[in-house]
Structure formats: structure tokens, C-alpha cells
N, C-alpha and C positions, 0 to 999 in steps of 0.2 A: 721039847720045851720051846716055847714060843719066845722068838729075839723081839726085842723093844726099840725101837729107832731111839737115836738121843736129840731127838727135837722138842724144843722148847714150849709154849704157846706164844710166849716174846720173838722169836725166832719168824716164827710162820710168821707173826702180823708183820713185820718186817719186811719179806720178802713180797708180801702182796702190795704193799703199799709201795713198793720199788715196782714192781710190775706196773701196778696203774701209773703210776708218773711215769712210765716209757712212752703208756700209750697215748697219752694226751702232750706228749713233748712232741713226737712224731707226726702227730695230724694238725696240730698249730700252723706250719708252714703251708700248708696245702688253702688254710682256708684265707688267711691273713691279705692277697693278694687280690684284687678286684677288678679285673678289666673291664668290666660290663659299658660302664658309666664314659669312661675316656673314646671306647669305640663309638658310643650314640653322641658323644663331641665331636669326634674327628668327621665322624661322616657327614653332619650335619650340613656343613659350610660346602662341602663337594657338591650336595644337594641343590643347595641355592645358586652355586656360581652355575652349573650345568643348566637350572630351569633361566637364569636369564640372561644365558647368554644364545641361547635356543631361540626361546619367542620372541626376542626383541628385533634381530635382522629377517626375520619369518616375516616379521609383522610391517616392517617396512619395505620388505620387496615387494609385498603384495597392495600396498599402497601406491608405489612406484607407479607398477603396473596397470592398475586402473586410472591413472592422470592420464598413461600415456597413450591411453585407446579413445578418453574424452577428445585428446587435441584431437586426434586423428578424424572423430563424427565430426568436429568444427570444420575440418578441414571441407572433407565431404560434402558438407551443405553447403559449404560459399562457390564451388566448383557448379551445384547445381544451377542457381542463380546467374552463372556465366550460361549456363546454358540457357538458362532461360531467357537470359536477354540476345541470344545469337538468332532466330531468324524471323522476326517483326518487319523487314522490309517489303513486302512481297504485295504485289496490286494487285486487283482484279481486273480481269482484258476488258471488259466491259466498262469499268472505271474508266480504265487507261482510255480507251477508244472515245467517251464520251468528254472527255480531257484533253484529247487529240485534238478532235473537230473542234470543239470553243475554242483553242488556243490557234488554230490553224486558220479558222475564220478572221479572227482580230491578224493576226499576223500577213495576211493576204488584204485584207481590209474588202470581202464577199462574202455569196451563200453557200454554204459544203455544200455536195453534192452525192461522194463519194467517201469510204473508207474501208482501208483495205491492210490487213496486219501484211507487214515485210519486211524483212533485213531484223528480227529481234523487236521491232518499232509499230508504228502507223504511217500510212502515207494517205494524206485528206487531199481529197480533189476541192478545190473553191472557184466557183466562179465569178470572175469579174469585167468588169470594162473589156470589150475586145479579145475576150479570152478565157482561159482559167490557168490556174495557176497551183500547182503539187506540191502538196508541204510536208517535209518527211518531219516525223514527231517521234520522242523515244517511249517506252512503250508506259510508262508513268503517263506519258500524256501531259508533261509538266515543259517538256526542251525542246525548241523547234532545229533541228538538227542538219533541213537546208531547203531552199526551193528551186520548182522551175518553171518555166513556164511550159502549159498543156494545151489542148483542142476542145472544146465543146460546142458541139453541132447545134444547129437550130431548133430541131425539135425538143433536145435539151432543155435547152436554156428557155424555149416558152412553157415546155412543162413547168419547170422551178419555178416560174413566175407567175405562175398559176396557181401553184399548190398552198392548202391552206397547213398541213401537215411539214413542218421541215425533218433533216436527217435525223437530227437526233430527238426529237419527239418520235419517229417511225421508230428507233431503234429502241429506246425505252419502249415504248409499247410490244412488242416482240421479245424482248428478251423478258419482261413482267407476265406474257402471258403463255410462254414455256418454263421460265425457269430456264433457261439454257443460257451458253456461254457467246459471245458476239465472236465470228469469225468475220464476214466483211457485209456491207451493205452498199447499194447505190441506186441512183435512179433509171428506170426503163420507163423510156421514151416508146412512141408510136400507137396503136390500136386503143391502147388500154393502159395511159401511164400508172406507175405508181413505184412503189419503193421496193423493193427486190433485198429483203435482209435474209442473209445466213446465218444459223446458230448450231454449237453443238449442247445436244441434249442426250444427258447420258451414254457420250460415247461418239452418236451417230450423230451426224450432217444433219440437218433439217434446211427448208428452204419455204420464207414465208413472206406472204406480196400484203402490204400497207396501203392503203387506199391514200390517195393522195388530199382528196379534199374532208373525207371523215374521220382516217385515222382506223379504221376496220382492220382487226386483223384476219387473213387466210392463211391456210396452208399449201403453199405450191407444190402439187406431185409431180410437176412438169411433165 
């Protein structure tokens, strides 16, 4: 014979309806609780203090840096400028030498004759009254630096007074039709006077005779 439980149909709904309210008391706590939201707060502001605290001293060292290389090109170019103004003093021998004789003639109160580089300088032969007389010139050709008194022989001095060409017209002429640099010049007396100029031309000595009454120029191979 088959036993029969003594359960109700009252009983059962009961018990199930206690079960489901376990279930849904027990999973309430789990969901109730939201951190999501507070973390996308909090992190926020760490976000922004980190981005500008970053780019901002980035951004002004490298500001910095480019003033301080500006000054330093300023600097650079005013340094050149000193250089450029350091060596504009400097004459040419042939200047000097044709600066010599003008100033040595007035300063002797005669006709140059002679001139000859020495000591750094010039020294111009001039002749005058009774004589001649040797004016040391610096090498500008601008300082008469001292004189003395010198010799010039008779065939000299009637050449010089003869000649239609003087010294420094022979020495322009010679140095214009070499191109070359004035080493010394004077006059030779006797056979065949005429002017006797030296020049250097690229390097080498040359030696060339000026006619005295045309101004012709030669080349002396001696």
C-alpha cells in the first residue's frame, strides 16, 4: 500500500514563495553598490593636473633656448665687423715712393733725382744749389723723417737739366707699362743718359731705362 505525504497544497506555495524571497534578498547587496562613476571622477583631475604640469615647463625651456642662441648670432656678427674694419691701413710702394719724391722735393726746396726703399721708408735724392741733399720719407710717403746733405757730380746735374722726362713721370711710366711693383729708380749719367727704374713683376726683379727727353720705355737685360 502506497504512503501519502501529508503536505498541503497551502504548505507547498508557502515554502516556494520563502525560497524566492531568499533569492532576491541575497543578490540586492551585490548590485546596489556603483563604483563605476566615482572612479571616472577621481581619475579625471589626475589627468589634467599631469597634462599641464608636463607641457608647460617643456614649452618654456625650449623658448628659453632659442633667445639664447639668437643673442649669441648677434654676437657673432658685430665681432665680424671688428674684423672688418682691422686692416685698411696698408699703401702701395709705388704710392708711397711717388709721395716720397713730391714731399722730398718741396722739403729740399729741388729736382729728385733718385729713389731708393730703406730702413722700412724712402730715401729721395734732390738736387740743389751747390749740391744735393737725401730726404729719408716714411714709407706712406706722407713724414719726412730727416735729411742730409749728399754729392751730385757734374754729368748729373747737366743731365737733370736737360731732361724733358722727370723722376717721377719715368717711374709712372714703367710701373703702368709692366704692371709691376717700384723697387728703386735713378738717374745714369754719361754715354746714353736716361732713367734707370726697377720694378718687381710677379715675383722677379726687372730693370727698365726711360728715355730722358721722350719718356720711351725699354727693357734693360744688361
Amino acid at each position: 500500500m502506497t504512503r501519502r505525504h501529508p503536505w498541503s497544497l497551502p504548505a507547498l506555495t508557502l515554502v516556494a514563495a520563502l525560497a524566492l524571497t531568499g533569492c532576491t534578498g541575497s543578490s540586492a547587496p551585490d548590485d546596489a553598490p556603483s563604483s563605476a562613476t566615482p572612479s571616472a571622477k577621481a581619475s579625471s583631475p589626475d589627468a589634467s593636473a599631469d597634462g599641464s604640469d608636463g607641457a608647460s615647463p617643456e614649452a618654456s625651456a625650449s623658448t628659453g633656448a632659442g633667445s639664447g642662441d639668437g643673442t649669441g648670432d648677434t654676437d657673432d656678427s658685430g665681432s665680424g665687423t671688428d674684423d672688418g674694419a682691422a686692416g685698411g691701413g696698408d699703401v702701395d710702394p709705388t704710392t708711397g715712393a711717388l709721395g716720397a719724391i713730391a714731399l722730398a722735393a718741396a722739403e729740399a726746396g729741388g729736382a729728385p733725382f733718385a729713389v731708393d726703399a730703406e730702413d722700412g721708408g724712402w730715401v729721395v735724392d734732390v738736387a740743389v744749389d751747390g749740391g744735393a741733399v737725401e730726404v729719408s720719407v716714411d714709407a706712406a710717403g706722407t713724414e719726412v723723417q730727416g735729411t742730409r746733405d749728399a754729392d751730385l757730380d757734374a754729368d748729373d746735374r747737366a743731365a737733370l737739366e736737360d731732361a724733358a722726362v722727370g723722376l717721377p713721370e719715368a717711374v709712372q711710366r714703367v710701373v703702368s707699362t709692366t704692371g709691376g711693383t717700384l723697387r728703386e729708380a735713378d738717374l745714369e749719367s754719361g754715354r746714353s743718359a736716361h732713367w734707370s727704374v726697377s720694378v718687381t713683376v710677379d715675383g722677379a726683379e726687372q730693370e727698365h731705362r726711360v728715355d730722358l727727353a721722350t719718356g720711351d720705355v725699354t727693357r734693360d737685360d744688361g
